[in-house]
C-alpha positions in Angstrom: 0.0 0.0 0.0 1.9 3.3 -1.3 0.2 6.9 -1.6 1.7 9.8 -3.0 -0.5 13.7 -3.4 0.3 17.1 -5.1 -2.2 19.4 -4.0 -0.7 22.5 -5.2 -1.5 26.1 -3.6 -4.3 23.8 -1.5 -0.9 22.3 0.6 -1.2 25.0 3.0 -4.7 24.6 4.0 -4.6 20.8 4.2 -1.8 21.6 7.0 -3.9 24.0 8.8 -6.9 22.0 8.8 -4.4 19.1 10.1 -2.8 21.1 12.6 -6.8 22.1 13.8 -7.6 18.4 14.3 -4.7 17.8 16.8 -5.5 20.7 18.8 -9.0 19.5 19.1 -7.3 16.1 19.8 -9.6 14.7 17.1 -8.2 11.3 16.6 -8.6 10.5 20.0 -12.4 11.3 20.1 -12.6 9.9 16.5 -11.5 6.4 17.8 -13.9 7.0 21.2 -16.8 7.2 18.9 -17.4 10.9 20.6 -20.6 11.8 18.4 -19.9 16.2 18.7 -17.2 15.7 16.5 -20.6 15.3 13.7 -23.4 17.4 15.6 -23.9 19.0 19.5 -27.0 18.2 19.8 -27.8 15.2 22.3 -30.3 13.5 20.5 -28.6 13.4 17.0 -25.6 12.1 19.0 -27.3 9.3 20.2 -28.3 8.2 16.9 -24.7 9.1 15.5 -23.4 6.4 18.1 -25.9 4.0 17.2 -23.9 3.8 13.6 -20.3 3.8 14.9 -20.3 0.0 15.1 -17.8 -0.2 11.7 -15.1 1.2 13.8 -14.8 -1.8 15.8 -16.4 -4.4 13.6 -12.8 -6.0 12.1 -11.6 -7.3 14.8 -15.0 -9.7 15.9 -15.2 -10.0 12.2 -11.7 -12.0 12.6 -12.6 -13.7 15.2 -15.6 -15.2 13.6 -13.4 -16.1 10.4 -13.3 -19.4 11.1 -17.0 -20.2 11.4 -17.9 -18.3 8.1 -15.4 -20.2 6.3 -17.5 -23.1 7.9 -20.5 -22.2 6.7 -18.8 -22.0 3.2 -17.8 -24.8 3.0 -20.8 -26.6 4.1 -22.8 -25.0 1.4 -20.3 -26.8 -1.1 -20.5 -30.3 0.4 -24.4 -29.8 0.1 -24.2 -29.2 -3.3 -24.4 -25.5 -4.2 -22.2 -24.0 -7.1 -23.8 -20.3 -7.2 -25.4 -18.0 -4.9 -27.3 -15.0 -5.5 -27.4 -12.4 -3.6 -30.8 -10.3 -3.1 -30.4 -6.4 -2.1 -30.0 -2.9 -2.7 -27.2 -0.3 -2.1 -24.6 -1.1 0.9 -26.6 -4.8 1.4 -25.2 -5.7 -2.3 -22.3 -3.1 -3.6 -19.4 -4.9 -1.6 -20.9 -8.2 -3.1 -21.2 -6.8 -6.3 -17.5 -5.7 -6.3 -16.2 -8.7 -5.1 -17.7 -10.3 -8.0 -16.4 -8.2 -10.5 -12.6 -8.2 -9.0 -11.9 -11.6 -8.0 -11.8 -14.5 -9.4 -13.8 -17.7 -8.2 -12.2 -20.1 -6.5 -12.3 -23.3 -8.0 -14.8 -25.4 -6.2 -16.5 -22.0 -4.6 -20.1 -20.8 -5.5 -20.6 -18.5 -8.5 -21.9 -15.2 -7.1 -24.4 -13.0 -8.9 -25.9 -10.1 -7.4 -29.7 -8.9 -8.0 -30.3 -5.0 -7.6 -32.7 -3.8 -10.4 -36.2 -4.5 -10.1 -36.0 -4.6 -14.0 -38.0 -7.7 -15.1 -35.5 -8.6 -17.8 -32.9 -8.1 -14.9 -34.6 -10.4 -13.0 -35.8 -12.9 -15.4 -32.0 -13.0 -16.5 -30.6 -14.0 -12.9 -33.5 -16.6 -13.5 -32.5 -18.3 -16.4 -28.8 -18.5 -15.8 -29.0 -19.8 -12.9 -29.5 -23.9 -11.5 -32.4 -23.0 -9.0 -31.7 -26.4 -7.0 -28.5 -25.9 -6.7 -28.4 -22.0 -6.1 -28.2 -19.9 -2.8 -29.9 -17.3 -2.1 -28.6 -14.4 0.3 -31.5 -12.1 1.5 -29.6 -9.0 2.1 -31.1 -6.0 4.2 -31.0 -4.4 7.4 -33.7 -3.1 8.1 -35.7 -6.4 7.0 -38.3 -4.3 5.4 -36.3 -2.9 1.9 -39.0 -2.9 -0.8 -36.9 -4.0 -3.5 -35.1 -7.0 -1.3 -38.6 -8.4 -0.6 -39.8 -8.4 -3.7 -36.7 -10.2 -5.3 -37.1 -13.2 -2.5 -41.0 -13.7 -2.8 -40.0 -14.3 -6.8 -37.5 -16.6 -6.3 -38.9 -18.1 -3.0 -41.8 -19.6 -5.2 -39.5 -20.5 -8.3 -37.4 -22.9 -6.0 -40.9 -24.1 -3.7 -41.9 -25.0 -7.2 -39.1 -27.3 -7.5 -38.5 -28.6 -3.7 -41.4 -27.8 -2.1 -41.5 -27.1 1.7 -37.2 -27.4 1.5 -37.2 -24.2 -0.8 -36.0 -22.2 2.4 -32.6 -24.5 2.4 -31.9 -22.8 -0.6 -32.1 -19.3 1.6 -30.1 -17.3 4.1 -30.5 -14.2 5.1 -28.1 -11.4 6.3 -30.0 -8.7 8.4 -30.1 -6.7 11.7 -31.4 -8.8 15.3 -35.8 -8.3 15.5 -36.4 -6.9 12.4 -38.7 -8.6 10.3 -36.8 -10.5 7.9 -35.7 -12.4 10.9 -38.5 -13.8 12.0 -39.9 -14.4 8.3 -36.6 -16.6 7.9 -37.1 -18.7 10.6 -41.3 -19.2 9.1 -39.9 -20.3 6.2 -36.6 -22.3 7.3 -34.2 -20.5 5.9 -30.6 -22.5 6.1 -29.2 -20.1 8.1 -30.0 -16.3 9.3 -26.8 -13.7 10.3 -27.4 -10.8 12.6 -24.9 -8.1 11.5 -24.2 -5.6 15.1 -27.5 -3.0 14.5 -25.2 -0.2 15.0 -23.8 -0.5 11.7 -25.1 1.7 8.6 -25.6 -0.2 5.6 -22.8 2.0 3.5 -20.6 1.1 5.8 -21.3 -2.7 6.4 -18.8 -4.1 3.4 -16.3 -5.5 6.6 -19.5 -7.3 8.8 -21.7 -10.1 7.4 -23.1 -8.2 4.5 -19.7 -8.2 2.8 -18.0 -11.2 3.9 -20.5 -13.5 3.4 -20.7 -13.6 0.2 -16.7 -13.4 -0.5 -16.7 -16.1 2.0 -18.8 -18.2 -0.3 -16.7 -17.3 -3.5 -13.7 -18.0 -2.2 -11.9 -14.6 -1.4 -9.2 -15.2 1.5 -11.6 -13.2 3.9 -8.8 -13.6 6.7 -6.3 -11.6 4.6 -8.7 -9.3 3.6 -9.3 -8.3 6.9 -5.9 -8.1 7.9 -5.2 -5.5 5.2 -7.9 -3.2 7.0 -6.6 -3.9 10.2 -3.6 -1.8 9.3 -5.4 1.2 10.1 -7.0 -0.1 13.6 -5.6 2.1 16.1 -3.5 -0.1 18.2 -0.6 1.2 20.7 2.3 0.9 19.0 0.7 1.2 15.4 0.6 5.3 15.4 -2.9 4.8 13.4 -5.0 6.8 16.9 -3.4 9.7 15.5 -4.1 12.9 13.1 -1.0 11.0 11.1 -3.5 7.9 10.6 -3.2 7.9 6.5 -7.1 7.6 6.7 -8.0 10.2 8.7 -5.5 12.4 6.5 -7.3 11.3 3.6 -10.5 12.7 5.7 -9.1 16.5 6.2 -8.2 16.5 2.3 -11.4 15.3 1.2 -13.1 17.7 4.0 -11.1 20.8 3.3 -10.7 20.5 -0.6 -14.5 20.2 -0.5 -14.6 23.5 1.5 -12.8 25.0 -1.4 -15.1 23.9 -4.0 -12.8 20.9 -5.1 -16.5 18.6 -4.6 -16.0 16.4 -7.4 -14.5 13.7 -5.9 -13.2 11.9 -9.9 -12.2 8.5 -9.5 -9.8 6.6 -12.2 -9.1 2.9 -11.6 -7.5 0.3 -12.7 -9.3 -2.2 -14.8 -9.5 -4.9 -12.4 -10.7 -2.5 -9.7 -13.3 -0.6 -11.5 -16.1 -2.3 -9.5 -14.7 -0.4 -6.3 -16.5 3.0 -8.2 -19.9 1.8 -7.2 -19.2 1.0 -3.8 -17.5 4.3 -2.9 -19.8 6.4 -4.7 -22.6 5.4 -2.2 -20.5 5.7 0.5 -19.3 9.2 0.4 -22.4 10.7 -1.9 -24.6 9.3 0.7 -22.8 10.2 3.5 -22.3 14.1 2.5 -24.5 14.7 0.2 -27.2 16.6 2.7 -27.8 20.2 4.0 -27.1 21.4 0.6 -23.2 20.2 0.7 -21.3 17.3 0.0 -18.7 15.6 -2.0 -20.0 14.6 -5.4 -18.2 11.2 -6.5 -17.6 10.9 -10.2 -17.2 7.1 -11.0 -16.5 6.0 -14.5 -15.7 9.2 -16.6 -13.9 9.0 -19.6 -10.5 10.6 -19.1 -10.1 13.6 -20.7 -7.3 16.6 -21.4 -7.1 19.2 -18.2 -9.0 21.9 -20.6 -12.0 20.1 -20.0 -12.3 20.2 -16.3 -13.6 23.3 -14.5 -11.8 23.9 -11.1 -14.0 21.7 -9.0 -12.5 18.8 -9.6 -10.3 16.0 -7.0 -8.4 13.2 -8.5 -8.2 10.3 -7.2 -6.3 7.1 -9.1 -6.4 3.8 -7.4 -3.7 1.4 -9.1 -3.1 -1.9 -9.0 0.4 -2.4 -8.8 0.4 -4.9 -11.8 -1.7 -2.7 -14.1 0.2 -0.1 -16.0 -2.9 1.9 -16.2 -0.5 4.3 -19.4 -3.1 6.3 -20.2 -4.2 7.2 -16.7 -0.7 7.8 -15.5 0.1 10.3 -18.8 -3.7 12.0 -17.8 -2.9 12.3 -14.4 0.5 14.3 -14.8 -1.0 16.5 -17.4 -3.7 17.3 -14.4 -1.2 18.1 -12.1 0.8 19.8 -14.3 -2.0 22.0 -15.0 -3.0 22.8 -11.3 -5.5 20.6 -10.4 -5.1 18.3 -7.1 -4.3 14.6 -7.7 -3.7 11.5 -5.1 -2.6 8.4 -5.9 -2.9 5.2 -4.1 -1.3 2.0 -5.0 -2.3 -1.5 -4.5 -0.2 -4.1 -4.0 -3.1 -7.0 -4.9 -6.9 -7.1 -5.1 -6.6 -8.3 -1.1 -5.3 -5.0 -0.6 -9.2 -3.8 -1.2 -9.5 -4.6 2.3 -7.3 -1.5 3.4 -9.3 0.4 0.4 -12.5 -0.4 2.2 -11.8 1.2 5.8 -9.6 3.7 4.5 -12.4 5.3 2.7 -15.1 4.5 5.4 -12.7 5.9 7.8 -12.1 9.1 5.4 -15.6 9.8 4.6 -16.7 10.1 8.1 -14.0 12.4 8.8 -14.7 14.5 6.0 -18.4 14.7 7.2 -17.1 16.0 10.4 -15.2 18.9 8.6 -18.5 19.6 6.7 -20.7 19.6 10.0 -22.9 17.3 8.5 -24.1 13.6 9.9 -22.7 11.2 7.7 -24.7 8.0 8.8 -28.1 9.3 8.0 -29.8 9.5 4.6 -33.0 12.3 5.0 -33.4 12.7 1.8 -33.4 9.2 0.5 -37.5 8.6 2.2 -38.7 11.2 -0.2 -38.6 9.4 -3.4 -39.9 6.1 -1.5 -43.0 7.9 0.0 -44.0 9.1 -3.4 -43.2 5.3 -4.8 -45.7 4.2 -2.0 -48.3 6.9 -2.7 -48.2 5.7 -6.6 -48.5 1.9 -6.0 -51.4 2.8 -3.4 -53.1 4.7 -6.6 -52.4 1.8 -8.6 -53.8 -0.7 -6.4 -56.9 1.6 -6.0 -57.1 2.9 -9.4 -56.0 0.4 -11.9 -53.3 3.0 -13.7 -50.9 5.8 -12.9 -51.5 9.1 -13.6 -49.3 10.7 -16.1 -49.0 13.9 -18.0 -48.8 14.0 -21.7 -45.6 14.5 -23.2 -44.2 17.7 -24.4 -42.8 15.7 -27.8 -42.3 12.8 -29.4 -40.3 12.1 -32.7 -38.6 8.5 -33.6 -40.3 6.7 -30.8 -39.1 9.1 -28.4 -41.1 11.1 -25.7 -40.2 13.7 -23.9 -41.8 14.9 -20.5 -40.9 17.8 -18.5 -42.6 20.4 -15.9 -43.7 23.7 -15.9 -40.0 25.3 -16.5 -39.6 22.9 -19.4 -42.8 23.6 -21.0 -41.3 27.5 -20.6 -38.3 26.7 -23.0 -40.4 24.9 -24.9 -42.7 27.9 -25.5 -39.0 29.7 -25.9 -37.7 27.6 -28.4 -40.9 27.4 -30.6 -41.8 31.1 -30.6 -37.7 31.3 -32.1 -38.0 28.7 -34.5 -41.3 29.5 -35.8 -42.0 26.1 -35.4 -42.8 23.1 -32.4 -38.8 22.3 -31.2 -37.3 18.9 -31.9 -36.2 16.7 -28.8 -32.8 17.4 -29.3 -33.2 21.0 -29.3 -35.2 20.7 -25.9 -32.5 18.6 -24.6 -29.8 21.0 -25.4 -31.3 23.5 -23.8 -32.1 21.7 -20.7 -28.5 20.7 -20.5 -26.7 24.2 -20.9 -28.8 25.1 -17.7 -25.6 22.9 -16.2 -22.6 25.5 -15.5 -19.8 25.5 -14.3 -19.5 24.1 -10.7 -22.9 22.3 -11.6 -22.8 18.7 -12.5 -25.1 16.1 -15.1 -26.7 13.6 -14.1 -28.3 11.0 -16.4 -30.3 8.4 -14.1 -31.5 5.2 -16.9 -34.5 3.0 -15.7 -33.3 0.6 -18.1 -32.4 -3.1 -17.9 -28.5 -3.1 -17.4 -26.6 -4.3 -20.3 -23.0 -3.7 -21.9 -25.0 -1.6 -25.0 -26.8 0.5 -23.0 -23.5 0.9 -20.7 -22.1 1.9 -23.9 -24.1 4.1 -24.9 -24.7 5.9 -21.5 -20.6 6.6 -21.6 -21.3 7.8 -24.6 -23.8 10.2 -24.0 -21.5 11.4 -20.8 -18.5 11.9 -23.0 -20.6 14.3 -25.2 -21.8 16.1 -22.6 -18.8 16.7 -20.7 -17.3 17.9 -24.0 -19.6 19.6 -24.8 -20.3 21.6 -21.3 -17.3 21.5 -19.4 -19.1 20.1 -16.0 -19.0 16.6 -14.1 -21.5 13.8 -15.5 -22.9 10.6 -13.6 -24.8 7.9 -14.5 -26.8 5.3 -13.0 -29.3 2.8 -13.1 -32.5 3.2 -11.7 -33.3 2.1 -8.6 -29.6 1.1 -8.1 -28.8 4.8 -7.8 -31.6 5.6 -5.6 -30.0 4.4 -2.9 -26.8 5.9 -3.4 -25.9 9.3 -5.3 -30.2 9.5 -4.8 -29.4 11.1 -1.2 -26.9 13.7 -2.8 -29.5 14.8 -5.5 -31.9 16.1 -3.3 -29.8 16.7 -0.2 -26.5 18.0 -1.9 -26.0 21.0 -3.5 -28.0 22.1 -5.8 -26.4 22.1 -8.8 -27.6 19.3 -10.9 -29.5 19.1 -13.9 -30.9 15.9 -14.4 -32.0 13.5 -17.4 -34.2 10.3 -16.4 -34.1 7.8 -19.0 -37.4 4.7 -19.2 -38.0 2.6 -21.6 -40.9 0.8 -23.1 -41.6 -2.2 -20.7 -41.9 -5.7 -22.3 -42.2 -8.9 -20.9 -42.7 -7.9 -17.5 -43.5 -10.3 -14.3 -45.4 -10.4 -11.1 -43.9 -10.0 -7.6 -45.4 -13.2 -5.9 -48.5 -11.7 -3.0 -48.1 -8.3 -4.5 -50.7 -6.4 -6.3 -48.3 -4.9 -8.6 -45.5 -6.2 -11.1 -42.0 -5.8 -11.5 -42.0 -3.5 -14.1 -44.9 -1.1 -12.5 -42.7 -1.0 -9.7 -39.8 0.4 -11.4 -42.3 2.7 -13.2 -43.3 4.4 -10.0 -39.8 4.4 -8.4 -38.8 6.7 -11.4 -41.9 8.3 -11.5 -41.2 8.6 -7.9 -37.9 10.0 -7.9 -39.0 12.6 -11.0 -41.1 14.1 -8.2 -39.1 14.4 -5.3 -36.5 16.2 -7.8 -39.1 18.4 -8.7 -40.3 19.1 -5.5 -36.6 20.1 -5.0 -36.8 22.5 -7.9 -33.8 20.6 -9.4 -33.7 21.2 -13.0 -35.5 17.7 -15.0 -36.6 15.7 -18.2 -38.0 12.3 -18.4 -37.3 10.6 -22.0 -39.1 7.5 -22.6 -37.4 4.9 -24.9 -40.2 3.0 -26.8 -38.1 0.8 -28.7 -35.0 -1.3 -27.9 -32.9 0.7 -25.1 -29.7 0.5 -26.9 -31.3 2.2 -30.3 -32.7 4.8 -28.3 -30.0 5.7 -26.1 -28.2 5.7 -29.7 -30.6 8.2 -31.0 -29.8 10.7 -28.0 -26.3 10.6 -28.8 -27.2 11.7 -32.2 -29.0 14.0 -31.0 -26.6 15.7 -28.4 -23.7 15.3 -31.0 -26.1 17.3 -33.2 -27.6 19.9 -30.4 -23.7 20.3 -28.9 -21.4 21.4 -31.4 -17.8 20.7 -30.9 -17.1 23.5 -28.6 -13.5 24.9 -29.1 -10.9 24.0 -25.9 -9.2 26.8 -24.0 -7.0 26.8 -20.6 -9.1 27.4 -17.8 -7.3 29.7 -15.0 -5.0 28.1 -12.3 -6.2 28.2 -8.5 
């Protein structure tokens, strides 16, 4: 594990913020789990304590080692050969990027992780997988996580269909002690149930039972990976209870950069560590994004030269020693050389995630403190499920969902848009002479986004490598073309994660929500609605808790196939965007 940073004219202010923290002895405090280092008030604190459990879980997590690796390898001499695992935000992301960055074990289950309500998503985990011979891992805290619970009363009644009153063998589930999901496990004889510590936020759960489970069951050396995040345990003669911990460093730069207006946290990493993105862009957007700040994490950006970032930008690389990651390393100088701040962290293997994980738990929780904001809530995030609830309830009653008509629609594309969107519609038309074309409505929504601002594109479409595509696509043109930060994410994946930061965060997004035409949908088992209408009201959902936060948004709705429309768009911003012409942006 090497780091290396050039922060430029920003060096003095890191030291003063550093030199701040020791006089406020805030290492010691941090370690004590002393909750006024996030808010005074008494009863926040108590709640702030009730979610400092990750500070403490590694070592318990250790100790229990052996009897996961048990369980493991019990689920191999039954038979199994893949497990699935069932959740949403920090209940799947360290599942999902274990998956993606280490290999299986031969002789380990397959893992495949479920977070899209998307029925093609689902029917997808369906048919690639042997149901008999599959394990499912119920993932939630709270027990009660809409999404979770509609997944396992799918998949509960494919395998009953096949095994009868055995299908709960084929179940585990990982959760907090009396919620719900507990005691449904036990009705239905689940194989086994695991009761993370309840004072553990899900964000920051990837080093308790909701991440090592499932690495457990693939194979990853769990003990090693633990040991690698024990490096930054506090321990006598380590030096890590100090200000000079290199986590709680990494804290005060995220913190005070932030301050300065360097909030977008861009991340380039190594191929084989790419999954990490999703993981820590939850974990920090969540955690700051509220009380109209917060560090805005930009996962998955094309690279491009420094005259295309505004002055709002922190770079991050995360390198795996092995990977020689050219094209990063040339960007990266070129950034520095321009100005902008750049940190580097190298890892020696993919174990190495393990000092990755509480690094950046550790950091993001000190960075909170510097912004005065509480970094294990999520306020925001309720919004956009209350109106979800509100539209199912109207389905259930109703038969339909209300919808307004769209503004336009050309080559199987519809656009929808509120009141301020009908206004530069009105705009555009009484200019032209003429109703505007999509793209010409979509241009101008997007130049609304200036700099400091950032674009968000949020696609309720079934994940696939061509609509991945053509979503990194669409970002590169955009960024090009405007000069500001761009994210993208699947819906409801994103809802809990970079959802919070939307509506708590600053408000400087302009946002694009993407749906598509819904085909082939299913039902959710003892539900009066379907897969597919439940996505349909989560975005519809989300579309108007955005609104209600006067953030700037359009809903386009793909009829055809996803891939062709997102296509379409992109010929449509490459036409609306004009290559605009580069220039050096001023040094900080």
């Amino acid at each position: 594990m090497k780091h290396s940073a050039s922060f430029g004219p920003f060096e003095p202010r890191i030291a003063k913020r550093l030199a701040q923290m020791r006089r406020q002895r805030f290492a010691e405090r941090f370690w004590t789990k002393d909750p006024t280092l996030w808010k005074p008030e008494k009863e926040i604190g108590r709640a702030i304590q009730d979610r400092l459990g990750w500070l403490t879980v590694v070592e318990p997590m250790q100790r229990d080692c052996q009897a996961l690796l048990a369980f493991a390898a019990e689920a191999r001499q039954d038979g199994f050969t893949h497990a699935l695992l069932l959740g949403m935000g920090g209940s799947s992301l360290c599942a999902e990027v274990c998956r993606q960055t280490f290999p299986v074990v031969p002789g380990f289950l397959k893992l495949h992780v479920l977070d899209s309500t998307d029925p093609a998503a689902v029917r997808a985990a369906e048919q690639k997988l042997p149901l008999e011979k599959t394990l499912f891992l119920v993932s939630t805290k709270s027990g009660t996580t809409t999404e979770t619970l509609c997944f396992f009363r799918y998949f509960y009644e494919r395998v009953r269909e096949r095994k009868g009153e055995r299908a709960g063998d084929n179940f585990l589930a990982i959760t907090d002690p009396g919620g719900p999901l507990v005691a449904l496990a036990f009705e239905k004889k689940f194989r086994r149930t695991f009761l993370n510590p309840s004072d553990i936020g899900g964000r920051f759960s990837v080093l308790s039972y909701f991440g090592l489970v499932p690495a457990a069951l693939m194979g990853v050396d769990i003990r090693r990976l633990l040991e690698r995040a024990a490096r930054f345990l506090p321990h006598a003669a380590s030096g890590m209870g100090s200000e000079e911990n290199p986590a709680v460093e990494l804290g005060a730069i995220l913190g005070e950069l932030c301050l300065q207006d360097r909030n977008k946290l861009t991340f380039f990493l190594s191929p084989p560590l790419a999954a990490f993105g999703c993981w820590v862009e939850q974990l920090v957007a969540e955690s700051t994004g509220k009380e109209g700040k917060g560090l805005l994490p930009i996962d998955g950006e094309p690279p491009a030269k420094p005259d295309a970032y505004g002055q709002d930008r922190l770079f991050v690389h995360l390198k795996l020693e092995s990977s020689p990651d050219t094209d990063i390393v040339r960007k990266l100088k070129a950034l520095e050389q321009a100005g902008h701040p750049v940190l580097r962290i190298v890892l020696k293997d993919r174990l190495d995630l393990g000092t990755e994980f509480f690094r950046w738990e550790i950091a993001t929780a000190v960075a909170g403190s510097i912004l005065k904001v509480n970094p294990f809530d999520e306020p925001n995030v309720k919004e956009s499920k209350n109106n979800t609830e509100r539209l199912l309830r109207q389905f259930e009653s109703q038969g339909k969902l209300d919808e307004a008509a769209p503004l336009a629609r050309e080559s199987g594309i519809s656009l929808y848009g509120d009141a301020k969107t009908k206004a530069i519609w009105k705009r555009l038309a009484a200019r032209a002479k003429r109703p505007p074309r999509i793209q010409d409505l979509l241009g101008a929504h997007c130049r609304q986004a200036k700099q400091g601002n950032y674009l968000a594109l949020l696609a309720y479409l079934t994940p696939s490598p061509a609509c991945g595509k053509w979503l990194q696509k669409l970002r590169a043109q955009l960024h090009a073309a405007l000069g500001v930060a761009t994210t993208a994410g699947y819906g409801p994946r994103y809802l809990h994660s970079t959802g919070q930061f939307h509506k708590g965060g600053p408000p400087a997004g302009v946002f694009v929500e993407i749906t598509a035409q819904q085909k082939g949908d299913l039902a959710v088992p003892g539900c009066p609605y379907t897969f597919g209408l439940l996505k349909h009201a989560q975005a519809l959902g989300d579309l108007e808790a955005l609104q209600a936060k006067k953030r700037p948004i359009l809903r386009l709705h793909l009829e055809g196939s996803p891939a062709a429309g997102l296509r379409k768009l992109a010929q449509w911003t490459k036409k609306a965007f004009p290559l605009r012409s580069a220039s050096p942006r001023k040094k900080q």
